[in-house]
C-alpha positions in Angstrom: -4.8 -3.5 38.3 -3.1 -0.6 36.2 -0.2 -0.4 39.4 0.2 -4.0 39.0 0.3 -3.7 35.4 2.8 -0.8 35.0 4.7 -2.6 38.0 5.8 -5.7 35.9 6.4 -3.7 33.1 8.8 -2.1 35.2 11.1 -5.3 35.6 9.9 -6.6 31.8 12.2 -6.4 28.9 10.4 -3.7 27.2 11.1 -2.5 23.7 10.0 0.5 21.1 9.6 -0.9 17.5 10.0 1.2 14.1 8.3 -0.3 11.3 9.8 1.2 7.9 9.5 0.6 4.3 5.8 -0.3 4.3 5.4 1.1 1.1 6.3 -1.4 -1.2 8.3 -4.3 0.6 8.3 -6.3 4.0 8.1 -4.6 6.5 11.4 -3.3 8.6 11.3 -3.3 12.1 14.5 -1.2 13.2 16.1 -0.3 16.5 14.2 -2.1 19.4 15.8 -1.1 22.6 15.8 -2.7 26.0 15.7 -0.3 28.6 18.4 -0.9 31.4 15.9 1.1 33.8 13.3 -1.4 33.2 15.0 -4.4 33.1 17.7 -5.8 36.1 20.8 -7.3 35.0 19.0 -10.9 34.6 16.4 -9.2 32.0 19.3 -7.7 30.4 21.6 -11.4 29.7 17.9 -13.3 28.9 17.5 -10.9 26.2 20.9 -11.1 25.3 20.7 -15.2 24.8 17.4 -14.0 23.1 19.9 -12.7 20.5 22.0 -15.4 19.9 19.1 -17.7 19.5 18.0 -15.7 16.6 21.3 -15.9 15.6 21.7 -12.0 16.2 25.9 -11.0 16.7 25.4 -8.8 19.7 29.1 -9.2 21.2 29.6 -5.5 21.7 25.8 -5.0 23.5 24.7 -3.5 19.8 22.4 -6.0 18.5 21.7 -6.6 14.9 18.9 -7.3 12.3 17.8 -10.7 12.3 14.5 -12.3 9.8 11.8 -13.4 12.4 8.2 -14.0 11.6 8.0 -12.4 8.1 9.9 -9.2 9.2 13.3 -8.0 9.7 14.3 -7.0 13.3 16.6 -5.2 14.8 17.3 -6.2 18.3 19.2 -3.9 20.4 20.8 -4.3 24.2 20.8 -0.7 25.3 18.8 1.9 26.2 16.3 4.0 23.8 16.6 7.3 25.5 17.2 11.3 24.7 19.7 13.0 26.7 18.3 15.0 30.0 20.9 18.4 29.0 20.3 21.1 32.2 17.6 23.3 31.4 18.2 26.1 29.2 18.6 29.8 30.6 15.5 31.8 30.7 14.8 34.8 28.3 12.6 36.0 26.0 12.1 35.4 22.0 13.4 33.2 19.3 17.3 33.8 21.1 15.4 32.0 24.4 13.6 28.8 21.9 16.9 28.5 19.9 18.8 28.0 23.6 16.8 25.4 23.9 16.6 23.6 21.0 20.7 23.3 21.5 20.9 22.4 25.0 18.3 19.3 24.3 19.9 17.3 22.0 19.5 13.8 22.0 23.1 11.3 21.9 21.9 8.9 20.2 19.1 9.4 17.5 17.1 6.9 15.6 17.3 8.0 11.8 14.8 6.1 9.5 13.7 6.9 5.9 14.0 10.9 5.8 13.0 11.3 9.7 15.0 11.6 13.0 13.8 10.2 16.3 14.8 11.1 19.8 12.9 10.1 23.1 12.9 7.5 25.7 10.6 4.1 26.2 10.8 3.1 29.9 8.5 0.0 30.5 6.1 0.9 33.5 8.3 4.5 33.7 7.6 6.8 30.6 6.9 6.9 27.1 8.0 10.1 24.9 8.6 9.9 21.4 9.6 12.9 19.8 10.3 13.8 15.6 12.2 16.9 15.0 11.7 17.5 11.8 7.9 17.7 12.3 7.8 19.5 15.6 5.7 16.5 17.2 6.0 14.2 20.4 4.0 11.3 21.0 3.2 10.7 24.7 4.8 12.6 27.8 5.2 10.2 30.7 7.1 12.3 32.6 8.7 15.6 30.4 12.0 14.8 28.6 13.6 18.3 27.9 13.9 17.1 24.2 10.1 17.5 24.3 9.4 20.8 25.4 10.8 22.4 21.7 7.7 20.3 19.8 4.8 22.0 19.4 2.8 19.4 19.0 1.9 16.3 21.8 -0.2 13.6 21.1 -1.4 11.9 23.7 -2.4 8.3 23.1 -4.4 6.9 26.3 -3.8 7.9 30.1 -2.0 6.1 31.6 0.5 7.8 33.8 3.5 6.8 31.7 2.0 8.2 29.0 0.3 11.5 30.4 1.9 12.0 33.6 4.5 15.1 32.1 1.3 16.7 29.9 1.1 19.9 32.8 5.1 20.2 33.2 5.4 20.4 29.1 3.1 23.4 29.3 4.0 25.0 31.7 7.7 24.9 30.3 7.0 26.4 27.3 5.5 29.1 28.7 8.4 29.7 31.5 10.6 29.8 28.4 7.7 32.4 26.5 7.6 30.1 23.6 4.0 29.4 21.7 1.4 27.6 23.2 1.7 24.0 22.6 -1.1 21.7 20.7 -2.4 19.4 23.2 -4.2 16.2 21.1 -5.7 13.8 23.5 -8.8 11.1 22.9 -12.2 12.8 22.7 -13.2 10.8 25.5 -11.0 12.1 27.9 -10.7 15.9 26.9 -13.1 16.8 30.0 -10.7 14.7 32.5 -7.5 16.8 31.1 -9.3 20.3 30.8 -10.2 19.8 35.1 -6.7 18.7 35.4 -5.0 21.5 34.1 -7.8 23.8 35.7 -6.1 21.8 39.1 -2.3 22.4 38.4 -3.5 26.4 37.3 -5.1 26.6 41.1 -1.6 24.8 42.4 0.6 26.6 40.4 -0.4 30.5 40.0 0.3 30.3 35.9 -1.7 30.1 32.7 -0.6 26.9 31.6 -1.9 28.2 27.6 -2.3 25.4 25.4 -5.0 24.3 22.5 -6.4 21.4 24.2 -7.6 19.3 21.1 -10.1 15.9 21.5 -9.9 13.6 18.6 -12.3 10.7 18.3 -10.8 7.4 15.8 -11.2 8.6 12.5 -11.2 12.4 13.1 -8.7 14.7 11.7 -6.9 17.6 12.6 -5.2 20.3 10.0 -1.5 20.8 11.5 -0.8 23.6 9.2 2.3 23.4 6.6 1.1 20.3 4.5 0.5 18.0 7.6 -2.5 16.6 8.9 -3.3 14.2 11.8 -5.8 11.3 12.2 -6.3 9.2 15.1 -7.1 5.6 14.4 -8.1 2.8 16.2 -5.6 0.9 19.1 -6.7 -1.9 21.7 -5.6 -1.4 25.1 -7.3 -1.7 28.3 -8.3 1.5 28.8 -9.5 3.9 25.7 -6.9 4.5 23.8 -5.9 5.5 20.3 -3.0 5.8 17.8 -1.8 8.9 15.6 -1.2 9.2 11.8 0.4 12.1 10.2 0.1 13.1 6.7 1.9 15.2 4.2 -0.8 16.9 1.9 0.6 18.1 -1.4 -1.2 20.1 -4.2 0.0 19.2 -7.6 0.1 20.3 -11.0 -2.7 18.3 -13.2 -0.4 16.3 -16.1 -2.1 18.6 -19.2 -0.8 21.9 -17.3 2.8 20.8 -17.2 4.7 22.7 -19.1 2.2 26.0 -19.4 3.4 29.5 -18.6 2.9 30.7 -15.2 1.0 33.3 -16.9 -1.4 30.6 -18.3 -1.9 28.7 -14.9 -2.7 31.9 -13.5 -5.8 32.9 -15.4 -6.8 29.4 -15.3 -6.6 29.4 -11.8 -8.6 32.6 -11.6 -11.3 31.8 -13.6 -12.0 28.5 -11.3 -10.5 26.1 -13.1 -9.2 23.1 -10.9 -5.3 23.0 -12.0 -4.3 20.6 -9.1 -4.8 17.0 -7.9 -4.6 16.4 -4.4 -1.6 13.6 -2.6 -1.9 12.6 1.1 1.0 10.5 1.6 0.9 8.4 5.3 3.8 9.2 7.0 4.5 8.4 10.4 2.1 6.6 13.0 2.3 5.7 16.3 0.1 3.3 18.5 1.5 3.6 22.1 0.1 0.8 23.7 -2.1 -1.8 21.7 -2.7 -5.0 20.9 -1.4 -6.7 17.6 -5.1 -6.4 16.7 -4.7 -2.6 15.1 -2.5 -4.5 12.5 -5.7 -6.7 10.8 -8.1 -3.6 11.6 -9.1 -2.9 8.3 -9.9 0.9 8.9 -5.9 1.1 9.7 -5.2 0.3 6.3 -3.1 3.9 5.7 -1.0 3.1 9.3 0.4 0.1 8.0 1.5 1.6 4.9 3.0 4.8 6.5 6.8 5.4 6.2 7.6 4.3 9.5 5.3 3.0 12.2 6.1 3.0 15.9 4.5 0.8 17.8 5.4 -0.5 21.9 6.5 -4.4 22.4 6.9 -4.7 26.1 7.3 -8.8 26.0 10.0 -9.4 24.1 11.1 -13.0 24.7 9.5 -16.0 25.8 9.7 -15.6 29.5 6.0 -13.8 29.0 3.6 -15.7 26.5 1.5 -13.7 23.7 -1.3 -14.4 25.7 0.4 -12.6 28.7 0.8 -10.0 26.7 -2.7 -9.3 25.2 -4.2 -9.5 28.7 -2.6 -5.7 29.7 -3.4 -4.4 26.6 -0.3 -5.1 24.8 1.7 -6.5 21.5 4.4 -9.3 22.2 7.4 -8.7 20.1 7.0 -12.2 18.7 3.7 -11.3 17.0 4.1 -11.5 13.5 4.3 -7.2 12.4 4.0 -7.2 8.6 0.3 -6.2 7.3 -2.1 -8.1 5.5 -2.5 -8.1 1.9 -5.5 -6.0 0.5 -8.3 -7.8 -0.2 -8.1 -8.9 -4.0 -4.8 -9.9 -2.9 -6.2 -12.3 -0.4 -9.1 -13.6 -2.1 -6.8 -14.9 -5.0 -4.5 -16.3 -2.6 -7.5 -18.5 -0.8 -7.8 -16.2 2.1 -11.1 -16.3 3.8 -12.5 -12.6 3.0 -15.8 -11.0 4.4 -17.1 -10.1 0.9 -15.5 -10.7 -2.9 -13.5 -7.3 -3.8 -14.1 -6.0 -7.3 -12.5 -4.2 -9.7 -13.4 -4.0 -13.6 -11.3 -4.9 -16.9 -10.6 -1.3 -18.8 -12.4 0.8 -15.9 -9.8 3.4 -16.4 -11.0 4.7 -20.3 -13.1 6.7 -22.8 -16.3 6.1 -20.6 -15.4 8.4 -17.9 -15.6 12.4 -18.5 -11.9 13.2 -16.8 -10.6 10.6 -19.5 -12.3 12.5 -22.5 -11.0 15.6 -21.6 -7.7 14.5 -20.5 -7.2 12.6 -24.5 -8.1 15.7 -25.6 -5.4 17.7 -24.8 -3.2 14.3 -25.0 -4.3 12.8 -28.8 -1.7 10.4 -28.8 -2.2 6.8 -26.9 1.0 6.4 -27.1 1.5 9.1 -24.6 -0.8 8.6 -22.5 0.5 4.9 -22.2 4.2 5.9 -22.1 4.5 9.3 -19.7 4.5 8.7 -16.3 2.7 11.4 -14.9 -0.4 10.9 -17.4 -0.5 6.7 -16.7 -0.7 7.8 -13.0 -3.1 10.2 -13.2 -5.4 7.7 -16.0 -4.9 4.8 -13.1 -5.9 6.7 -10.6 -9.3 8.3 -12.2 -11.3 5.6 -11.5 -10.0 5.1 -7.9 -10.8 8.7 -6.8 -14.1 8.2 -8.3 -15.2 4.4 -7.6 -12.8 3.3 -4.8 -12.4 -0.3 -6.6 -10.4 -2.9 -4.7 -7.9 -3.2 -7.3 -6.0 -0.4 -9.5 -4.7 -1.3 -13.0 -2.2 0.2 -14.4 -2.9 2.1 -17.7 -1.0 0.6 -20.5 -1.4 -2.0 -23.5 -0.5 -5.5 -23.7 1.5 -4.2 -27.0 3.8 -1.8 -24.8 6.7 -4.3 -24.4 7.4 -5.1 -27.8 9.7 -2.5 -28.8 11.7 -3.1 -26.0 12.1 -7.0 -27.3 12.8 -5.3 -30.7 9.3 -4.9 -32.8 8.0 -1.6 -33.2 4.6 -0.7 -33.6 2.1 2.5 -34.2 -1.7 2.8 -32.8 -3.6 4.3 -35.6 -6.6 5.9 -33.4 -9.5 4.5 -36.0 -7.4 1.7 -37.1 -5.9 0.2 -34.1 -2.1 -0.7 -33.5 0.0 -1.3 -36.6 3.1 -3.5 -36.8 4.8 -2.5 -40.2 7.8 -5.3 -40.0 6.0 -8.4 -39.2 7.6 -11.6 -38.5 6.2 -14.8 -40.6 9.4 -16.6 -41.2 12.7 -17.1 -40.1 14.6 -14.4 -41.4 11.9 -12.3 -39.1 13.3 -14.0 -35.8 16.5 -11.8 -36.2 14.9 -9.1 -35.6 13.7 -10.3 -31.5 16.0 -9.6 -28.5 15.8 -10.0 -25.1 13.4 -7.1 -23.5 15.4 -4.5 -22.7 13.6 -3.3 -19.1 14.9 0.2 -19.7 12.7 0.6 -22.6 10.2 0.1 -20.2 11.0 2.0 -16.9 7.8 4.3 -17.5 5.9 1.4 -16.1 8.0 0.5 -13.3 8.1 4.0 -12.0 4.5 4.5 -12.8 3.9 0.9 -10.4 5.9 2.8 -7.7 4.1 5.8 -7.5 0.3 4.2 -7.8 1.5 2.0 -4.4 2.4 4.8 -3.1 -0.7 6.9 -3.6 -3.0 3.5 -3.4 -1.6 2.4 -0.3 -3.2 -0.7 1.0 -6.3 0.9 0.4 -6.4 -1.6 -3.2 -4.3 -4.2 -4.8 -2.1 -2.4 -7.4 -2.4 -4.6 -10.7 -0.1 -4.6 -13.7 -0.9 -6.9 -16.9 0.4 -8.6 -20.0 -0.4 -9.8 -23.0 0.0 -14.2 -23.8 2.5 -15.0 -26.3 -0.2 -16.3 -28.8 -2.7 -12.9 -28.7 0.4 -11.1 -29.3 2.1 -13.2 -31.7 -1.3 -12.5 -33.6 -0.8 -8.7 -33.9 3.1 -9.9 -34.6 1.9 -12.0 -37.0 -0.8 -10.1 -38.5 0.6 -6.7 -38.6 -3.1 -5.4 -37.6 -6.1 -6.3 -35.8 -7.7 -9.0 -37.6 -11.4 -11.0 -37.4 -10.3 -13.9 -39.1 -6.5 -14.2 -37.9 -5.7 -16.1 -41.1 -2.1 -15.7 -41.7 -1.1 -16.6 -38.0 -3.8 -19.7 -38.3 -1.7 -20.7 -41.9 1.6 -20.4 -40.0 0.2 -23.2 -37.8 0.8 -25.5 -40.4 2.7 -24.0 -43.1 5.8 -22.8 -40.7 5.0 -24.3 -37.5 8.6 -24.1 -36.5 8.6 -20.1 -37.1 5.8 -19.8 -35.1 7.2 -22.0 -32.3 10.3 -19.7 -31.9 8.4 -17.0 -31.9 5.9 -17.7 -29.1 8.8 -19.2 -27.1 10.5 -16.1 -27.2 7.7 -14.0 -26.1 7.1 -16.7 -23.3 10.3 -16.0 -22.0 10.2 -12.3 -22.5 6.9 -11.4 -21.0 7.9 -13.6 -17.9 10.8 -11.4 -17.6 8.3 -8.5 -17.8 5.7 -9.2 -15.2 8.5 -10.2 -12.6 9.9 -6.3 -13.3 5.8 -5.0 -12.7 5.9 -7.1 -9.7 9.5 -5.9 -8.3 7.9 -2.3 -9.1 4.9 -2.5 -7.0 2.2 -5.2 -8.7 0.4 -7.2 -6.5 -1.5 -9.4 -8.6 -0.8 -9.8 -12.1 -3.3 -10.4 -15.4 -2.5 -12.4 -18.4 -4.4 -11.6 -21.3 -4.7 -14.2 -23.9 -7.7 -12.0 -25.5 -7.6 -13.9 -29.1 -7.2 -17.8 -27.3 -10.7 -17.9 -27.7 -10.7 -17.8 -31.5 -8.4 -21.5 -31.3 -9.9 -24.6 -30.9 -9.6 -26.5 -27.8 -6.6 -28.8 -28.9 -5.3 -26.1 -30.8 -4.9 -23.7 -28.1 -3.2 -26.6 -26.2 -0.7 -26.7 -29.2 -0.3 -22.9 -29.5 -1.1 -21.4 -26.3 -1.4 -23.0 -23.4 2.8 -24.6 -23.2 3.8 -21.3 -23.4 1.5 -19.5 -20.8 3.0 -22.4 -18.6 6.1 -21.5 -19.8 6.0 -17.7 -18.3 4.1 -18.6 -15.3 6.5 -21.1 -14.2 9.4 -18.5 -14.5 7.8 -16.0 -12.6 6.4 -18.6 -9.7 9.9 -19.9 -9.6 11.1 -16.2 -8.6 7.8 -14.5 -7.0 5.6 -17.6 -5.6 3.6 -15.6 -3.3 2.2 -12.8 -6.2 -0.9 -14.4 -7.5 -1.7 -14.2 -11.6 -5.2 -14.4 -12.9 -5.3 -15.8 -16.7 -8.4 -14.1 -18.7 -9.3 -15.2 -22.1 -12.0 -13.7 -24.4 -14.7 -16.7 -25.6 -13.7 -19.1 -22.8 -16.7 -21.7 -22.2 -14.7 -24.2 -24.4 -11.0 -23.7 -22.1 -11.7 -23.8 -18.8 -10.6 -27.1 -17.4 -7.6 -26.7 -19.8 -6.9 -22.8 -18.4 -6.4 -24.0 -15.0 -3.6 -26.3 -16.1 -1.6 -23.3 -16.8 -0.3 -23.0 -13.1 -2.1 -19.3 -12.4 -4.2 -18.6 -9.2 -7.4 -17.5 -10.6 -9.4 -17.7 -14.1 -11.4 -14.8 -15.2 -15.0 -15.8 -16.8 -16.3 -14.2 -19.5 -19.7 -13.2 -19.5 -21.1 -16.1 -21.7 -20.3 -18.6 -19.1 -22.9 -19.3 -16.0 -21.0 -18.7 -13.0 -22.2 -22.0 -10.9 -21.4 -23.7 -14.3 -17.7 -22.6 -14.3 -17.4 -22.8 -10.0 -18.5 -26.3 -10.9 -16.2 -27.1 -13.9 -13.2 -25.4 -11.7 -10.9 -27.0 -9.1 -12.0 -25.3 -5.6 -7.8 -25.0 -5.2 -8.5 -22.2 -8.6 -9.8 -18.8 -7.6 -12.5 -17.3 -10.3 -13.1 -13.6 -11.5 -16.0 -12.4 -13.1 -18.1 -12.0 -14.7 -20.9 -9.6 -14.9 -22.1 -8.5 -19.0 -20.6 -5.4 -19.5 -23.7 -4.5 -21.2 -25.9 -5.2 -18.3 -24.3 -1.9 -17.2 -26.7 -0.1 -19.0 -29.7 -1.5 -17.8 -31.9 0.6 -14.4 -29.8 -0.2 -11.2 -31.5 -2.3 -10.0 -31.1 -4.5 -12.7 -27.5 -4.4 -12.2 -28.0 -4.9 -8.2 -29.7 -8.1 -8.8 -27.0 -9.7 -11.3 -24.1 -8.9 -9.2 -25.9 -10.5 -6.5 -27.3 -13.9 -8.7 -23.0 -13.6 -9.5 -21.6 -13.4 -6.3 -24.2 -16.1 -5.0 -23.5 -18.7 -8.1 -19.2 -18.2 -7.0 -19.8 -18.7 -3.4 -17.7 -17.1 -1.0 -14.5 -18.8 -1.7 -11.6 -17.3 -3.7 -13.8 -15.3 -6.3 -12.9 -11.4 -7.5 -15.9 -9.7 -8.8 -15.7 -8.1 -12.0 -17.2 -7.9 -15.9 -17.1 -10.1 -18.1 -15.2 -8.4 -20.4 -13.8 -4.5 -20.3 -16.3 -1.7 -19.6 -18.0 -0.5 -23.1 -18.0 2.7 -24.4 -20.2 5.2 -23.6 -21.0 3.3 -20.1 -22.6 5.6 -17.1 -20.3 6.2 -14.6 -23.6 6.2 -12.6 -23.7 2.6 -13.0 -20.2 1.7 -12.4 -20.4 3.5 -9.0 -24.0 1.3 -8.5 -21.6 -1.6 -9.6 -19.1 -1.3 -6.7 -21.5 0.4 -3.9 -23.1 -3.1 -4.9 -20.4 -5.0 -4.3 -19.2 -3.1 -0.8 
């Protein structure tokens, strides 16, 4: 079946697809080649009209990108294929390795984000991939010189044009006296390759040295210099598996910055733990699969890797999807970008295989790294405002808890100065607003937000997708125009929210300008969180509780509708979740605010408010933060009466309200092993 197989890939358009940019955006497919050697003249003109169909300008034989099927592709007419140089002159040493390194260079390269690629994709013929930079190929169909200088080969499955060269690569390197290579292969089929090379050794009269590696899907294997290498999970029909490399970087903890070497020194020598750990996905590659290693949850990290390169041997509609998936392999149709992580599709309506969680304030004074962190940082203010501490703050509870969505560490209050009202957080007081704004001469004093007083969050956004991956949903959050008009207003935290309640009547017109221009203003806000990296995105209108029903209709709700129909009318696909403290009385009128989901407090009876909702509205919720301190199982059984009472549909789990001082991390661990 295989000969059959590899022999109508032979005369199939065939294509190799980079994936790029996973990180934050779409993805990018770039530079998909048809191979002239696998493909007749007829192959070549059908993918040619393929082109102008999709409106592609390929007049010179070059191709171009084109939007299909949520991606960007570029389509290309000629051949993805290294050079085949004469072989280099024998000798010994580094003089002998350089040599060859010179007389193997590639024509025509594939640069994308900071990495070259060189190698050839021949339908039916040979697969080799090969990246310089990190001395690695990916399959060896046959032995392209190009390959012999890496000193690593993975070897995805074994087929022949994708194993065939594996005894000619190794025995290269050692005609040329360079290092043994790093053979990686799949687990399964380490004995098979071991009795082969045993067979070419009989044949051939050399050594053939090498470090013959089996990796099973999900293994690892330490590279050396920062890199490390997984195998994940492909769908072909024979075993098979793909190939993730990472970059592993050590880096300074936020409260040594700035300390004397001599200082990190002892700490370091004493024991102290001075570094955090990043493992950034770089590059993966599938050889042949099915689409199906997209939705494969445990792939998560290889769809958010720099660049991803994966094999599309169908690449019009002379062979059906179908045709495709019954060799084993991914139609170029087949939609490429990933799927959202989980809180992201359960507030979108996607059908999900259990509710994701995360938990209001479960980055904060409960957890030990947090304490000892504000220590040596007093201020809020700076750990709100410097990137490197809001990173590190986010990221605490996802290295300890693994929750399905990350929050960035801020305060609803962190945009006002840069839409002109300064403010101070007195650490037993609260936050302080010293010029207050309670009648029109006040309004003079607002601007439009200024984003640059705010880039600390955006690059803070950046960097917690980046470390996240699509291992969570990355949120950022805001503040509703009436809870902070009350601090506006107020100048302080308040119980009875007096003044602002006066205003209502005494200068409603004040107040009306007011909350109109934070409406605006914090729309303009979460669209820059979301163009940084947030995937969902949390209004909090904490104090909408303390208005009566019609009165929050007056006062808050017109201008919660306000922001969210800015934002929807420029990011429609990012969901927003609207959460108000003391909300029993609101929620038919909360939904009416155009957001995807409502977050329950914990006074409300989950099958109550399922039942009050539209089923259209997604729910979050709502767990008593206090209930956290009760014996485990005690929490168990209430996230399970929770879960049960929202149903499977479009519910996020969480508290009712933010995690409480002095909570056991114990517990919040219990809370989201519960909920996996």
């Amino acid at each position: 079946m295989h000969r059959l197989h590899s022999m109508q890939r032979a005369t199939t358009q065939h294509a190799m697809s980079f994936v790029s940019g996973c990180g934050l955006t779409t993805a990018r497919v770039g530079e998909v080649g048809l191979t002239e050697e696998g493909a007749g003249q007829e192959q070549l003109e059908q993918l040619r009209e393929e082109c102008q169909r999709l409106r592609v300008d390929d007049s010179e034989g070059g191709g171009g990108w084109v939007d299909r099927g949520g991606c960007r592709l570029h389509i290309m007419t000629r051949s993805f294929r290294a050079s085949c140089s004469p072989a280099p002159v024998m000798g010994e040493g580094n003089k002998e390795e350089q040599h060859a390194e010179q007389s193997m260079k590639a024509p025509a390269p594939i640069d994308i984000e900071d990495y070259r690629f060189e190698g050839i994709s021949i339908g039916g013929h040979e697969t080799c991939i090969i990246v310089p930079k990190l001395k690695v190929a990916f399959d060896i169909g046959r032995c392209p010189q190009r390959a012999i200088a890496q000193d690593f080969l993975f070897i995805s499955h074994a087929h022949m044009d994708h194993i065939g060269g594996v005894a000619m690569y190794v025995a290269t390197r050692g005609l040329y006296k360079m290092k043994p290579p790093t053979v990686i292969v799949p687990k399964c089929i380490k004995e098979t390759v071991e009795k082969l090379f045993e067979v070419y050794r009989q044949l051939d009269g050399s050594e053939l040295k090498h470090n013959l590696i089996g990796l099973d899907v999900g293994e690892t294997y330490d590279m050396g210099k920062g890199l490390r290498a997984k195998a994940f999970k492909t769908y072909h029909v024979i075993p098979s598996q793909g190939y993730l490399i990472y970059s592993v970087r050590h880096k300074l903890k936020a409260e040594y910055l700035g300390l004397p070497g001599k200082d990190i020194k002892n700490l370091k020598d004493s024991g102290v733990e001075i570094t955090y750990t990043t493992i950034v996905p770089e590059i993966a590659f599938t050889g042949d699969t099915m689409a199906d290693f997209i939705v494969d949850e445990t792939n998560s990290d290889v769809m958010n890797a720099k660049v991803l390169i994966m094999e599309a041997t169908f690449v019009d509609d002379s062979m059906t999807v179908e045709h495709a998936r019954e060799y084993g392999h991914t139609h170029l149709s087949e939609r490429l970008s990933r799927p959202d992580p989980l809180l992201v599709q359960a507030a979108k309506g996607v059908s999900v295989h259990r509710p994701p969680a995360w938990m209001m304030r479960q980055a904060g004074r409960y957890m030990a790294a947090y304490r000892k962190l504000a220590e040596k940082h007093p201020s809020f203010r700076e750990r709100s405002e410097i990137v490197d501490l809001i990173v590190e703050i986010s990221l605490q509870p996802w290295k300890a808890f693994q929750p399905d969505g990350v929050i960035i560490f801020s305060d609803i209050l962190t945009p006002l100065p840069a839409i002109g009202i300064d403010f101070e957080i007195d650490e037993n007081k609260g936050p302080i607003i010293a010029h207050t704004i309670r009648e029109e001469e006040g309004l003079s004093s607002l601007q439009k937000i200024d984003l640059s007083n705010v880039q600390f969050v955006g690059d803070s956004l950046r960097i917690l997708r980046k470390e996240v991956g699509d291992g969570a949903a990355v949120l950022g959050f805001v503040g509703a125009p009436w809870t902070l008009a009350t601090y506006i207003v107020e100048g302080k935290t308040t119980r009875t929210y007096q003044v602002i309640k006066s205003m209502c009547h005494q200068s409603p017109k004040v107040l009306q300008a007011l909350l109109s221009h934070l409406s605006r203003e914090i729309a303009e806000y979460m669209i820059f969180q979301i163009e940084h990296g947030a995937q969902c995105v949390q209004i909090f209108d904490s104090w909408g509780g303390q208005l009566p029903p019609d009165q929050w209709d007056t006062w808050s709700k017109p201008y919660i509708q306000q922001a969210v129909r800015i934002v929807k009318e420029r990011c429609p696909d990012v969901p927003l979740v609207l959460y108000i403290n003391g909300n029993g009385g609101l929620l038919e009128r909360m939904q009416d605010t155009g957001v995807d989901v409502i977050g329950l407090d914990w006074t409300v009876d989950m099958a109550d408010g399922r039942r009050r909702l539209d089923k259209l509205v997604g729910i979050q919720g709502n767990v008593d933060p206090a209930l956290l301190f009760a014996p485990l199982p005690a929490i168990s059984k209430e996230i399970e009466s929770v879960v049960k009472k929202a149903g499977r549909h479009r519910h996020i789990l969480n508290l009712g309200h933010g995690v409480l001082v002095g909570t056991p991390e114990e517990s919040v661990a219990h809370f989201f092993e519960t909920a996996r």
